[in-house]
N, CA, C and O atoms as a DFTB+ gen file, in Angstrom:
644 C
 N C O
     1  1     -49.013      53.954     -24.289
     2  2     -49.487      54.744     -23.166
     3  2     -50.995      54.945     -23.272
     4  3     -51.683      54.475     -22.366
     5  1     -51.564      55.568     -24.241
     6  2     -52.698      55.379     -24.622
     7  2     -53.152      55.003     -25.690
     8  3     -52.507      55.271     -26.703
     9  1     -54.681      54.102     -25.824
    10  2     -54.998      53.550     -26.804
    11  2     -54.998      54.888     -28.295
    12  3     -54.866      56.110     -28.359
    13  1     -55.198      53.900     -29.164
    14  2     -55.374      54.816     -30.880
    15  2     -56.911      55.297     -30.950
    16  3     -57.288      55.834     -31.992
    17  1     -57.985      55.094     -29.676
    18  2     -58.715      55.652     -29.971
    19  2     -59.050      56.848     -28.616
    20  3     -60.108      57.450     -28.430
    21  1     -58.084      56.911     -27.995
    22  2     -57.925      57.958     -27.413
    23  2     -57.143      59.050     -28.320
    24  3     -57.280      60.248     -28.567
    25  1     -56.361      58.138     -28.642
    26  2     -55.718      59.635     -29.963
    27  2     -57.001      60.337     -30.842
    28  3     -57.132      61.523     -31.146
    29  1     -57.513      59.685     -31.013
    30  2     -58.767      60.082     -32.294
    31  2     -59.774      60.903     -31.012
    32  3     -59.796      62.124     -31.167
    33  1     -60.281      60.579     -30.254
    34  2     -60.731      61.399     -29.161
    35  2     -60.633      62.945     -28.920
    36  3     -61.505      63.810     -29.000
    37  1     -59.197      63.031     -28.574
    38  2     -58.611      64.071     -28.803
    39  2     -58.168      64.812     -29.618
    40  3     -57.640      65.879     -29.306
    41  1     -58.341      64.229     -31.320
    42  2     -58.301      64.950     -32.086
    43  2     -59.721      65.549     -32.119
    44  3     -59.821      66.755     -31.891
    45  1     -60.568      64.999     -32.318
    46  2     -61.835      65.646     -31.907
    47  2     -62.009      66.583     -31.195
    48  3     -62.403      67.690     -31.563
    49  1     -61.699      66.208     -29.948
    50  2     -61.839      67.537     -29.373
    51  2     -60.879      68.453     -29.436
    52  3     -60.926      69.414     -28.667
    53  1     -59.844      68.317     -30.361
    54  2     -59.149      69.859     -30.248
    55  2     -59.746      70.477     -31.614
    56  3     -59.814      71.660     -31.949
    57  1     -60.100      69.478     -32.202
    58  2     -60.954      69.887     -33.769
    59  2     -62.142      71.021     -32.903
    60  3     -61.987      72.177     -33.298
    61  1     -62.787      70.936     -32.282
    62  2     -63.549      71.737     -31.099
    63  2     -63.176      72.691     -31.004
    64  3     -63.905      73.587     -31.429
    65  1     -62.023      73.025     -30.486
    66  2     -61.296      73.954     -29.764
    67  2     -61.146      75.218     -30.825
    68  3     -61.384      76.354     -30.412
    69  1     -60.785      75.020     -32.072
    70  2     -61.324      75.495     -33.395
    71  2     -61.799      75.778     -33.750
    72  3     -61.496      76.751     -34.440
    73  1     -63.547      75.147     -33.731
    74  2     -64.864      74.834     -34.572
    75  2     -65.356      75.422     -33.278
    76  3     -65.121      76.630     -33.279
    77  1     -65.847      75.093     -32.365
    78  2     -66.685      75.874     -31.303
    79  2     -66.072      76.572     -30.276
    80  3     -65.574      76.112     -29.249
    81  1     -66.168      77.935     -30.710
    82  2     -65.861      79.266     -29.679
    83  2     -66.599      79.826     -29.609
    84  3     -67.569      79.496     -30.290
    85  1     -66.740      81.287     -28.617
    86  2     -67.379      82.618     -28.756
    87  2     -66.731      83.659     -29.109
    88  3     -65.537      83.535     -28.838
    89  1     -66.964      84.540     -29.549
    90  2     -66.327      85.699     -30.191
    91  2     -66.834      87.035     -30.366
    92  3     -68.025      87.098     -30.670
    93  1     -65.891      88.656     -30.185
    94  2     -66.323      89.529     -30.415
    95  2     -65.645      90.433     -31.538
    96  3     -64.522      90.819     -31.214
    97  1     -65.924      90.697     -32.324
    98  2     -64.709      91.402     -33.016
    99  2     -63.717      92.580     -32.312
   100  3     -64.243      93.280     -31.448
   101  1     -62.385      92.804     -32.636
   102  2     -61.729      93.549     -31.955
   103  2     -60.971      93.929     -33.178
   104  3     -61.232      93.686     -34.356
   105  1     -59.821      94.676     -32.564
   106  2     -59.133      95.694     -33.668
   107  2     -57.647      95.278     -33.170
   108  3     -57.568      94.784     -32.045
   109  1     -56.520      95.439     -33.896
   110  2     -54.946      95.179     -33.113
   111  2     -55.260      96.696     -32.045
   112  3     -55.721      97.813     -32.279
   113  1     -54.637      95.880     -30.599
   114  2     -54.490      96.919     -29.866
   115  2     -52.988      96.784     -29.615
   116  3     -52.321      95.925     -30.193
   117  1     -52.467      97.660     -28.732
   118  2     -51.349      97.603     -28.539
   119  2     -51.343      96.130     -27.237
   120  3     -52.343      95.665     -26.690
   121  1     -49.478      95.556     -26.984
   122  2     -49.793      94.200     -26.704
   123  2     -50.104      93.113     -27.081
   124  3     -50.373      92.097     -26.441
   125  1     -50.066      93.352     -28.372
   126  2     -51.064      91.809     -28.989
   127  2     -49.734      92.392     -30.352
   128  3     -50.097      93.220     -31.188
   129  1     -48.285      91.836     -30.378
   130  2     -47.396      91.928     -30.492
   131  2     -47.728      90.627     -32.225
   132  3     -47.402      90.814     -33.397
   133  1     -48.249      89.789     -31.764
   134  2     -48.645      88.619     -32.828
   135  2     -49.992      89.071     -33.939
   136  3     -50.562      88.269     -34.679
   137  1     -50.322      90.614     -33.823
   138  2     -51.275      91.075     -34.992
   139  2     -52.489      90.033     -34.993
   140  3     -53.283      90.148     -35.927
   141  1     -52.737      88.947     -33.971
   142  2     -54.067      88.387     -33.718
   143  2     -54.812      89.257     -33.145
   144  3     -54.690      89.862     -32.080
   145  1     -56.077      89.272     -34.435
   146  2     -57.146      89.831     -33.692
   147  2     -58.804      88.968     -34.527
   148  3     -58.623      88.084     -35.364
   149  1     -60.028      89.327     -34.199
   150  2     -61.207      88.898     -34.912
   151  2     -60.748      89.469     -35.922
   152  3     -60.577      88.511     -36.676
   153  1     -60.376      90.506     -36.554
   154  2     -60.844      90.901     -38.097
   155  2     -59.972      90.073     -38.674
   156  3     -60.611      89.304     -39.392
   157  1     -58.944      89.871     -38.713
   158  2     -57.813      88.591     -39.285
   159  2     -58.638      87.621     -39.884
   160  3     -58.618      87.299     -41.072
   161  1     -59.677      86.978     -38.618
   162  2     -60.329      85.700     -38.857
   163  2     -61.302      85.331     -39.904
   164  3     -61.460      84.250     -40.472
   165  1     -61.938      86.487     -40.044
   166  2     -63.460      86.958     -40.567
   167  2     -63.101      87.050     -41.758
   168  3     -62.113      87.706     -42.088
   169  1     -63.957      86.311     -42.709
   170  2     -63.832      86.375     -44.293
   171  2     -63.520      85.492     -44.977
   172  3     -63.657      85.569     -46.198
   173  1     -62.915      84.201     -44.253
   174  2     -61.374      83.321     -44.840
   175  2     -62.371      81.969     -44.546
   176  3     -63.459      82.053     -43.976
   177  1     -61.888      80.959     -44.954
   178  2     -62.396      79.893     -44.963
   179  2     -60.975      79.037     -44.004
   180  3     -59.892      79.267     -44.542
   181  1     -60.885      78.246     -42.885
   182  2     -59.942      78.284     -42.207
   183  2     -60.107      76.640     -42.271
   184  3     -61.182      76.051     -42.154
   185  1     -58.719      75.977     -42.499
   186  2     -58.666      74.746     -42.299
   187  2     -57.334      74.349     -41.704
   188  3     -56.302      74.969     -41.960
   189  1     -57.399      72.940     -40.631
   190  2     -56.229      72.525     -39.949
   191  2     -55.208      71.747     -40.857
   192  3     -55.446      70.613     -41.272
   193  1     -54.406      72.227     -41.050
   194  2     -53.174      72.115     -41.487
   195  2     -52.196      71.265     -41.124
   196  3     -51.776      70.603     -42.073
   197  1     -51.634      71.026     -39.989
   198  2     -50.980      70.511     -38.835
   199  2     -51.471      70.324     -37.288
   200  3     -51.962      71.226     -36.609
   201  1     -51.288      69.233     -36.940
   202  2     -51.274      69.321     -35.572
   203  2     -50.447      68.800     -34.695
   204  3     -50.200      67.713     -35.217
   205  1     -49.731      68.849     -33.515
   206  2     -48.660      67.835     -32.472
   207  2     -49.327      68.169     -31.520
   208  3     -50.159      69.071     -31.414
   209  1     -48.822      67.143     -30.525
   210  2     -49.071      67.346     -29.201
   211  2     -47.663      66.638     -28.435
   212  3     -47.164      65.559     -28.753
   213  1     -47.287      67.364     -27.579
   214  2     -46.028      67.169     -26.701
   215  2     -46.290      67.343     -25.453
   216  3     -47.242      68.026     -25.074
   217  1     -45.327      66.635     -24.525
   218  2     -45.149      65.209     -24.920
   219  2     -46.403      64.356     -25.264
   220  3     -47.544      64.445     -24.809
   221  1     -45.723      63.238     -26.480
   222  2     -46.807      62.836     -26.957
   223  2     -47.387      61.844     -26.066
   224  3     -46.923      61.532     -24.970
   225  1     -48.726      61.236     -26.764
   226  2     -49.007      59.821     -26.022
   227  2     -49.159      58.617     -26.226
   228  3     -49.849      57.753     -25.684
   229  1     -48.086      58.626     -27.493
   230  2     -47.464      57.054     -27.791
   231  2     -46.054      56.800     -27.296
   232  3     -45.288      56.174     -28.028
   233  1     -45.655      57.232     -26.125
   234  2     -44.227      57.531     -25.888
   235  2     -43.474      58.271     -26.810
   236  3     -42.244      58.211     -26.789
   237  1     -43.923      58.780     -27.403
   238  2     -43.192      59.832     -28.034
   239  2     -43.202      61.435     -27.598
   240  3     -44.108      62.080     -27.071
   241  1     -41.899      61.838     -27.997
   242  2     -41.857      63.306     -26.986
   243  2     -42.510      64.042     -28.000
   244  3     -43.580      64.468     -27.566
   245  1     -42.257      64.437     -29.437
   246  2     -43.737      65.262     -30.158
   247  2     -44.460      64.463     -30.895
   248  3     -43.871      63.893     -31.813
   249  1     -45.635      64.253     -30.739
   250  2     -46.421      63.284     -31.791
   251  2     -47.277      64.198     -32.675
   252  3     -47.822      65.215     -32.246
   253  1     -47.364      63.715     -34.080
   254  2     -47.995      64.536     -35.462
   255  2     -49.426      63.498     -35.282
   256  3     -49.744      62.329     -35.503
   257  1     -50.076      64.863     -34.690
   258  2     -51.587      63.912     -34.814
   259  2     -52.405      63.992     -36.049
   260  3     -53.311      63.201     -36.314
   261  1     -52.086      64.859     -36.692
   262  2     -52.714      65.455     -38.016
   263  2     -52.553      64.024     -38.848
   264  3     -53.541      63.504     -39.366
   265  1     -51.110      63.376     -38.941
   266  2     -51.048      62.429     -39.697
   267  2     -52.211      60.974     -39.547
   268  3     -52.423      60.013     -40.287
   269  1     -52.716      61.357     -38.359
   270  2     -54.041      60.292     -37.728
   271  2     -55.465      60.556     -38.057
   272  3     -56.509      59.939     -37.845
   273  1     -55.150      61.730     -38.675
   274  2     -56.861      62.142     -38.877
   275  2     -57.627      62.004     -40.078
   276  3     -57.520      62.842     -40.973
   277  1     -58.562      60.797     -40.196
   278  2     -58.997      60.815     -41.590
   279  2     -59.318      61.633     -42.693
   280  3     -59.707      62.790     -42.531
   281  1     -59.181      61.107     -43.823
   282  2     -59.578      62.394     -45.301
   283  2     -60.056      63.084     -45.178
   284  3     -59.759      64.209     -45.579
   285  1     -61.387      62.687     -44.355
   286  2     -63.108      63.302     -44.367
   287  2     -62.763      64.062     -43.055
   288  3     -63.826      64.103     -42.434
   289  1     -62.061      64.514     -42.527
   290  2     -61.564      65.672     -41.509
   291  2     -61.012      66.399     -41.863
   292  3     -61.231      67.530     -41.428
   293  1     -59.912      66.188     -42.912
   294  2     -58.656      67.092     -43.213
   295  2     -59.103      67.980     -44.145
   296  3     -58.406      68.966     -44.385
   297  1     -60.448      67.764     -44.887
   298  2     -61.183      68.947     -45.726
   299  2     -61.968      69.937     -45.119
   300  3     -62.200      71.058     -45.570
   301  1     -62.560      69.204     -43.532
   302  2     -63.672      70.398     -43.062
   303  2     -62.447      71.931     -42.908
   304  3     -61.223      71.998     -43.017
   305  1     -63.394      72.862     -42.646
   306  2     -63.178      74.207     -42.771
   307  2     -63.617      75.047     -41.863
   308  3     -64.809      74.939     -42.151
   309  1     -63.610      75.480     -41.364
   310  2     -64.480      77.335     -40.767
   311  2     -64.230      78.219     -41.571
   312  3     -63.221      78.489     -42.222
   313  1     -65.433      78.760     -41.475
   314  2     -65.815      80.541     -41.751
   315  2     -66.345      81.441     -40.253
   316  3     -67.202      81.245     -39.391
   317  1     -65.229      82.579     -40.543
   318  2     -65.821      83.333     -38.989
   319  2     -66.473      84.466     -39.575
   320  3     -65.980      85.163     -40.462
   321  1     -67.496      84.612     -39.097
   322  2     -68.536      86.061     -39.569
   323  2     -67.964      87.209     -38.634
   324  3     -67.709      86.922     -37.465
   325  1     -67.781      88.327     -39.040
   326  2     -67.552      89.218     -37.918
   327  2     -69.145      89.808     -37.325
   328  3     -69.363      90.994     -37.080
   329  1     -69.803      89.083     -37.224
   330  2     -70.820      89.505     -36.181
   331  2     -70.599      88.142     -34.752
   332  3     -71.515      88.046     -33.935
   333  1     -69.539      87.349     -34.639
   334  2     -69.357      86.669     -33.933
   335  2     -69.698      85.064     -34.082
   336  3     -69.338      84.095     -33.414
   337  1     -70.609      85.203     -35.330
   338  2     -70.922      83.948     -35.536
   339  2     -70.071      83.093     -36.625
   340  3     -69.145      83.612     -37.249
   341  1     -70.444      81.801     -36.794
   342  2     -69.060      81.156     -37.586
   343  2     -69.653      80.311     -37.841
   344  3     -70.455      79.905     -37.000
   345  1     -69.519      79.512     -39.378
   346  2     -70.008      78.010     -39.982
   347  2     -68.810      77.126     -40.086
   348  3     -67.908      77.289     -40.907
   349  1     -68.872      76.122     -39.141
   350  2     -68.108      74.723     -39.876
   351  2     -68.902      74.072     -40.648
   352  3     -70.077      73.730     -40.517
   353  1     -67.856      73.881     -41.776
   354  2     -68.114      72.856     -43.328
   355  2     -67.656      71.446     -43.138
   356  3     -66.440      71.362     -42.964
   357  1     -68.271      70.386     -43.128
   358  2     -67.779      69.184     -43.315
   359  2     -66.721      68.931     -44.978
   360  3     -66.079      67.920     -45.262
   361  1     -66.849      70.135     -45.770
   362  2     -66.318      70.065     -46.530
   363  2     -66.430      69.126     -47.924
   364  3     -67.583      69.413     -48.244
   365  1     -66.071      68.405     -48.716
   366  2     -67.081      67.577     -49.726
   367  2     -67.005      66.321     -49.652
   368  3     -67.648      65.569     -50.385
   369  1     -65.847      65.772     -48.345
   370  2     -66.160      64.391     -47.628
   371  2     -66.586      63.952     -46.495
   372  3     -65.777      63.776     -45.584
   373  1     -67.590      63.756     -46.367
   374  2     -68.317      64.179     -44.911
   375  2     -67.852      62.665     -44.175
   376  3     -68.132      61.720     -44.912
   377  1     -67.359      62.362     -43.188
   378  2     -67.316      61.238     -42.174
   379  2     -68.430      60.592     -41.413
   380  3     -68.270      59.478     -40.914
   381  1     -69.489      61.215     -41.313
   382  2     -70.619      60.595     -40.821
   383  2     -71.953      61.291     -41.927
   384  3     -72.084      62.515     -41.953
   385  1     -72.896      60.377     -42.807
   386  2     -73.372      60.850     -43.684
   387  2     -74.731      61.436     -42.949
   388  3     -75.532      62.213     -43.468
   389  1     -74.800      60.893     -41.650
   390  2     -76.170      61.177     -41.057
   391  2     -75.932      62.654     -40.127
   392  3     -76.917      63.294     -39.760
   393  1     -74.468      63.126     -39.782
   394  2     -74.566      64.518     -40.002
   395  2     -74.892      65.833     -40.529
   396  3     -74.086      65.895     -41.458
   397  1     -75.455      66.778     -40.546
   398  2     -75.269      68.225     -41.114
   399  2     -74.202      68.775     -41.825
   400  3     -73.251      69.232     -41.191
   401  1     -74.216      68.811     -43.412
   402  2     -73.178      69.700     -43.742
   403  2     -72.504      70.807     -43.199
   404  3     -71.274      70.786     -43.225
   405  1     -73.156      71.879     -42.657
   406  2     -73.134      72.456     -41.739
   407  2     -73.314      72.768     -40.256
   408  3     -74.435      72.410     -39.896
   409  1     -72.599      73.310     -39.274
   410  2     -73.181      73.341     -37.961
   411  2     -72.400      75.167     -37.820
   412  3     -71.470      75.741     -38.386
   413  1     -73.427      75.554     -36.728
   414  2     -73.273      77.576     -36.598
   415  2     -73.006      77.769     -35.543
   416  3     -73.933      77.788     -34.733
   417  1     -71.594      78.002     -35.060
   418  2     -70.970      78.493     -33.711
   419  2     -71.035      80.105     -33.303
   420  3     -71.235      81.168     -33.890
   421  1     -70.749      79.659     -31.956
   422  2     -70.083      81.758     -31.574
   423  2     -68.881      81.792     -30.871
   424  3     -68.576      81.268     -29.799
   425  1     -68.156      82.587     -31.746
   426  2     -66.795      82.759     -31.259
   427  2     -66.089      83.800     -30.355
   428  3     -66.440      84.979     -30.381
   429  1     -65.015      83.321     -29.493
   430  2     -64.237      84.830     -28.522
   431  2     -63.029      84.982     -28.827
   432  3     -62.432      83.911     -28.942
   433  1     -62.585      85.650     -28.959
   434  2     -60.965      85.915     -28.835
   435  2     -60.607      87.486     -28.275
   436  3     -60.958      88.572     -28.734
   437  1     -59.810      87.174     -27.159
   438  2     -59.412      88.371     -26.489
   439  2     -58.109      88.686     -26.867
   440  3     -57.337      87.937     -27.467
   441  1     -57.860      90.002     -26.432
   442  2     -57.170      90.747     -27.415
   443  2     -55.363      90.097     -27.443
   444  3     -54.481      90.015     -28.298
   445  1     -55.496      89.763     -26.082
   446  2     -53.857      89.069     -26.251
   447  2     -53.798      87.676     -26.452
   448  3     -52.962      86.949     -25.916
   449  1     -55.174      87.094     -27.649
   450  2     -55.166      86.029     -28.414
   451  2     -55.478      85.042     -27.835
   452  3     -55.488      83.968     -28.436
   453  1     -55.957      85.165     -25.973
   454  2     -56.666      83.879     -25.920
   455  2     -58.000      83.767     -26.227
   456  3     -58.765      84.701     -26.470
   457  1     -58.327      82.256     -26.203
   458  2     -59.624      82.043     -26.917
   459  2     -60.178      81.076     -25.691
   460  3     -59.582      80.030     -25.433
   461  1     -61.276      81.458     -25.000
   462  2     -62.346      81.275     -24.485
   463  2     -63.367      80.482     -25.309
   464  3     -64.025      80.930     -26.247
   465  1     -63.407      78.905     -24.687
   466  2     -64.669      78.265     -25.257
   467  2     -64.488      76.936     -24.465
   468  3     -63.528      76.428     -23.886
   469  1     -65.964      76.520     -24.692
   470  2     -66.209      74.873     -23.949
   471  2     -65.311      74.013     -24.772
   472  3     -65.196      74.221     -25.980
   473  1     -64.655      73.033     -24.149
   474  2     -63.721      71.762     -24.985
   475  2     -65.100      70.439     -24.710
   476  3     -65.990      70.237     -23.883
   477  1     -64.727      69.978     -25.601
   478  2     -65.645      69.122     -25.791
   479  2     -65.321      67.569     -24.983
   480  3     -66.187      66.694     -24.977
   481  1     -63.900      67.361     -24.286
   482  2     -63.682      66.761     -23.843
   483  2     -63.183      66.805     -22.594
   484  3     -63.595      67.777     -21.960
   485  1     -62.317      65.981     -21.918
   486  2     -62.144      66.071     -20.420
   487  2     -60.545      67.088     -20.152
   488  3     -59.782      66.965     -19.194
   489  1     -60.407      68.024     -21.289
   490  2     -59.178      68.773     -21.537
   491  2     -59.550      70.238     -20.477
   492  3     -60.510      70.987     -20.656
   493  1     -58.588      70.361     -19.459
   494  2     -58.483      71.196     -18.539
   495  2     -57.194      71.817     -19.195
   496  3     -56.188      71.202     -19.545
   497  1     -57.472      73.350     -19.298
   498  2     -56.027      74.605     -19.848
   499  2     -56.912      75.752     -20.104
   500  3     -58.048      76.094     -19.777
   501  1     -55.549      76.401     -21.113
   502  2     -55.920      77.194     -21.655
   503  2     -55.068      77.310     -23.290
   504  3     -54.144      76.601     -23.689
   505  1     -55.765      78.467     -24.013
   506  2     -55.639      78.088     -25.661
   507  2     -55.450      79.487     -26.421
   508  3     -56.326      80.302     -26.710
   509  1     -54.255      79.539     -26.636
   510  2     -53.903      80.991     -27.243
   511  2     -53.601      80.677     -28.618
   512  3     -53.062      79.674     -29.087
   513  1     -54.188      82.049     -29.358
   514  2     -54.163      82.069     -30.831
   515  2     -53.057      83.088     -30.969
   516  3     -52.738      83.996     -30.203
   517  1     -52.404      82.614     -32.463
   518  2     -51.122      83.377     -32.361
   519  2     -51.051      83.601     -34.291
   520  3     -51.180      82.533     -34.889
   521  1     -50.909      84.564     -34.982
   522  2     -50.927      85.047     -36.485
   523  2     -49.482      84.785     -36.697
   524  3     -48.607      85.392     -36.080
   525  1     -49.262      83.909     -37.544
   526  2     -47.951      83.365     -38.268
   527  2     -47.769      83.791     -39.357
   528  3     -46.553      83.726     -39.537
   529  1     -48.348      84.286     -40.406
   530  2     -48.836      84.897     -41.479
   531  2     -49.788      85.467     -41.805
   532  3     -50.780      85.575     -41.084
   533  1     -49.659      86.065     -43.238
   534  2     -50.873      86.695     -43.842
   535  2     -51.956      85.690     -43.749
   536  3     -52.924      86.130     -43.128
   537  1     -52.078      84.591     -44.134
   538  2     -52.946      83.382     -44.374
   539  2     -52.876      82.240     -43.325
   540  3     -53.429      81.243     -43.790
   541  1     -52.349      82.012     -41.963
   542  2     -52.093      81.295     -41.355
   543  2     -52.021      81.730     -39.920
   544  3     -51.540      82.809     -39.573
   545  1     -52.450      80.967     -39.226
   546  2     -52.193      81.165     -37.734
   547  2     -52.193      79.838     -36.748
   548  3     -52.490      78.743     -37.224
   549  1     -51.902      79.961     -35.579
   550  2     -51.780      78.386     -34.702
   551  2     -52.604      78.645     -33.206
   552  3     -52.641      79.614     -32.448
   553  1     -53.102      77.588     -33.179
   554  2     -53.610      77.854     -31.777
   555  2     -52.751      76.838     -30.408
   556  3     -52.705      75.609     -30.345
   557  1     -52.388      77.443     -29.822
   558  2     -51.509      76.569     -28.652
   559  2     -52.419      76.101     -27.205
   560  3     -52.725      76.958     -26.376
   561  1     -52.769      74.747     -27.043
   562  2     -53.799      74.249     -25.500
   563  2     -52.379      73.887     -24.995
   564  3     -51.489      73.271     -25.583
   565  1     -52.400      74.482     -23.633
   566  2     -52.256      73.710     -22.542
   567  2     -52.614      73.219     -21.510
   568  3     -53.371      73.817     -20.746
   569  1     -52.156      72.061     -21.280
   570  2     -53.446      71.629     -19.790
   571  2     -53.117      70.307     -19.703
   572  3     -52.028      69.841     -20.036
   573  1     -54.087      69.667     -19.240
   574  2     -54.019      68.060     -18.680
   575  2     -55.591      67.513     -19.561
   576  3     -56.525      68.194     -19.984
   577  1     -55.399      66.275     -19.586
   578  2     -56.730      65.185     -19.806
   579  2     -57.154      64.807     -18.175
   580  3     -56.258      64.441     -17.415
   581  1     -58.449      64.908     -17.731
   582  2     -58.892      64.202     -16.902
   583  2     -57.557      63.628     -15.837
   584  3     -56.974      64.342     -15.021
   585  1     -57.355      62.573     -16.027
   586  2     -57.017      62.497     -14.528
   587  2     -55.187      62.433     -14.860
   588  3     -54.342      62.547     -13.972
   589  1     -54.916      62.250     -16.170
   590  2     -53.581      62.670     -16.326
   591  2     -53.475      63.609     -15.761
   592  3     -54.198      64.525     -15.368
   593  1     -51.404      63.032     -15.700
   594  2     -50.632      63.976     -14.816
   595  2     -49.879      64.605     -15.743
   596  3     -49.017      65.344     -15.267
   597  1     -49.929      64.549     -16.748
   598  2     -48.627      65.160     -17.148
   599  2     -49.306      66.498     -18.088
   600  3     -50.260      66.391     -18.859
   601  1     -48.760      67.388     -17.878
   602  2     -49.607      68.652     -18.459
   603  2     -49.193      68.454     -20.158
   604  3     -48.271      67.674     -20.394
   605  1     -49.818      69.104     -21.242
   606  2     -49.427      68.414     -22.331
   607  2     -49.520      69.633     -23.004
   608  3     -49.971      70.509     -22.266
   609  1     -49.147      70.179     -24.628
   610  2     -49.068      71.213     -25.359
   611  2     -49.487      70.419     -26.692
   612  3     -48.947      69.432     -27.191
   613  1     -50.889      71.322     -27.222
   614  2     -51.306      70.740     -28.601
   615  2     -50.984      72.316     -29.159
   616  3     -51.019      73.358     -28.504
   617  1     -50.584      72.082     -30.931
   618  2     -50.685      72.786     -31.462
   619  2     -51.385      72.619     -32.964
   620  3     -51.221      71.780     -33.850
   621  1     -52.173      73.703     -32.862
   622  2     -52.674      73.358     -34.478
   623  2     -52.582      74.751     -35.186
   624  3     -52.710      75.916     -34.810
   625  1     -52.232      73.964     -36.688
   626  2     -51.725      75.299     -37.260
   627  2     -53.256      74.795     -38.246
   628  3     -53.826      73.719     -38.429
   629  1     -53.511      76.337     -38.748
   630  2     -54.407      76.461     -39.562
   631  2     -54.141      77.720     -40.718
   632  3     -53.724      78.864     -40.538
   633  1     -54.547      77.039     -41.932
   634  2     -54.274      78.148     -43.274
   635  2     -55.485      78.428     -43.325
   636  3     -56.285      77.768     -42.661
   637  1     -55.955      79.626     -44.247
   638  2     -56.342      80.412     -44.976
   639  2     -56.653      79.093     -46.489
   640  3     -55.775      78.369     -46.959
   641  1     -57.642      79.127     -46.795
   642  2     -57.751      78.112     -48.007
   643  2     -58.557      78.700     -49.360
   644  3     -58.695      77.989     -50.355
């Protein structure tokens, strides 16, 4: 259905979806039933763990994209500052050497865990964060690619490292 470097595309940009947000710190309010909030985030060094997307787009109904994503990805990291700001780490295998070890985002998350930010690709939705654990949480996109029709569900889980 689609090429293997549209898969890699889109891992990218949900790697995005992650790595570049805006953000304010908040507190559990009532409603936010999943204990997601900024202070959760702040402190931890955060790396992707898992990812699917359903239906997939190798004809498959869930596809494990995580299993597609090179070494030198599966180490980068975030740190969220609670003043809103946040460092992604390329981590100690960097994929492009003529990159920045570092790059300095700003993050949002509203209180009933969605997260507000530019996607880096032609991904139209929306992207709710959800606390699975003490050390873990997942973020859920839904939406369409560009001129696809079929609305699609990525999930990425991320630990605490």
């Amino acid at each position: 259905m689609f090429p293997r470097q549209r898969v890699a595309l889109l891992l990218v940009a949900f790697m995005s979806v992650l790595f570049f947000t805006q953000c304010k710190k908040e507190k559990n309010k009532p409603g936010n039933e999943e204990g997601m909030n900024a202070a959760f985030l702040v402190g931890k060094k955060w790396q992707i763990k898992a990812m699917t997307i359903s239906p997939g787009l190798e004809e498959e109904e869930v596809q494990d994209l995580y299993k597609d994503l090179p070494a030198c990805t599966k180490d980068d990291y975030v740190i969220y500052n609670a003043n809103g700001t946040g460092v992604e780490d390329e981590g100690p295998t960097k994929c492009d050497g003529n990159m920045p070890q570092t790059r300095t985002f700003n993050w949002n998350l509203k209180t009933d865990g969605t997260l507000e930010q530019p996607v880096e690709d032609d991904f139209t939705g929306t992207f709710k964060a959800v606390k699975t654990s003490a050390t873990s949480f997942t973020i859920t996109g839904t939406g369409k690619f560009g001129d696809d029709t079929v609305t699609r569900t990525i999930v990425i889980t991320c630990n605490a490292i």
